[in-house]
C-alpha positions in Angstrom: 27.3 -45.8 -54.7 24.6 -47.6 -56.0 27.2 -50.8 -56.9 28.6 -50.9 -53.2 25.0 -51.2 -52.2 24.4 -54.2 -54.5 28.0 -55.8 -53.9 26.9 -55.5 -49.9 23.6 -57.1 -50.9 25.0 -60.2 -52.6 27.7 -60.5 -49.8 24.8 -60.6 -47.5 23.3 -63.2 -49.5 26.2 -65.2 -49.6 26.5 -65.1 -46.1 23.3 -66.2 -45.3 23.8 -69.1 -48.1 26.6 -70.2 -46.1 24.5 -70.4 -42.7 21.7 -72.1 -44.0 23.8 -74.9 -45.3 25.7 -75.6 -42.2 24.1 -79.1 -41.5 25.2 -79.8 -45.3 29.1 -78.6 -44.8 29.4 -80.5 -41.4 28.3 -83.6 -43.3 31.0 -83.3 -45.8 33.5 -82.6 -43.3 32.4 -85.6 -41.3 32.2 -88.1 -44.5 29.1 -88.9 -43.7 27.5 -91.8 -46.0 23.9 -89.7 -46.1 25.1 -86.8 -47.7 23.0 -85.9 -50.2 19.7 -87.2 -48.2 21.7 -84.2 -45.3 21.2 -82.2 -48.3 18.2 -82.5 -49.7 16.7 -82.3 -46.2 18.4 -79.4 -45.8 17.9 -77.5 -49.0 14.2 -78.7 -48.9 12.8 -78.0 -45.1 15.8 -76.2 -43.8 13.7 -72.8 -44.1 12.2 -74.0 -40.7 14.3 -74.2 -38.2 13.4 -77.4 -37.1 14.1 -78.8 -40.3 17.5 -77.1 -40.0 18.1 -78.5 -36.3 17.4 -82.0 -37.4 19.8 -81.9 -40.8 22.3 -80.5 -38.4 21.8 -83.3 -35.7 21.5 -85.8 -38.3 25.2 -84.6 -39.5 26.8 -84.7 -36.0 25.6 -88.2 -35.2 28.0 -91.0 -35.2 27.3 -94.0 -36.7 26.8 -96.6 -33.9 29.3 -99.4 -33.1 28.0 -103.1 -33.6 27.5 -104.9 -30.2 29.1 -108.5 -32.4 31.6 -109.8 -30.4 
């Protein structure tokens, strides 16, 4: 029983994983340019949540038009 326990742990874990590095996947799926700066931010302050918040807004941004006519 004791391996169900540690299988359930690392699924957990992986879960979790997968959470924390929203901001990170919705970069990739964008094809954003700043994807590894998304990342490091991420990997690196992302344990706060506002750290998290603004890797996340940072991947959902669009890139603004130019205003040349």
């Amino acid at each position: 029983m004791e391996a169900i326990g540690g299988l359930f742990g690392i699924f957990i874990m992986l879960v979790v994983a997968a959470f924390y590095f929203i901001p990170t996947v919705v970069a990739l799926a964008r094809k954003k340019e700043n994807v590894v700066a998304i990342f490091i931010l991420n990997l690196l302050l992302g344990w706060s949540f506002i750290g998290w918040v603004i890797a996340l807004v940072w991947a959902c941004t669009t890139k603004p038009e130019s205003l040349e006519a």
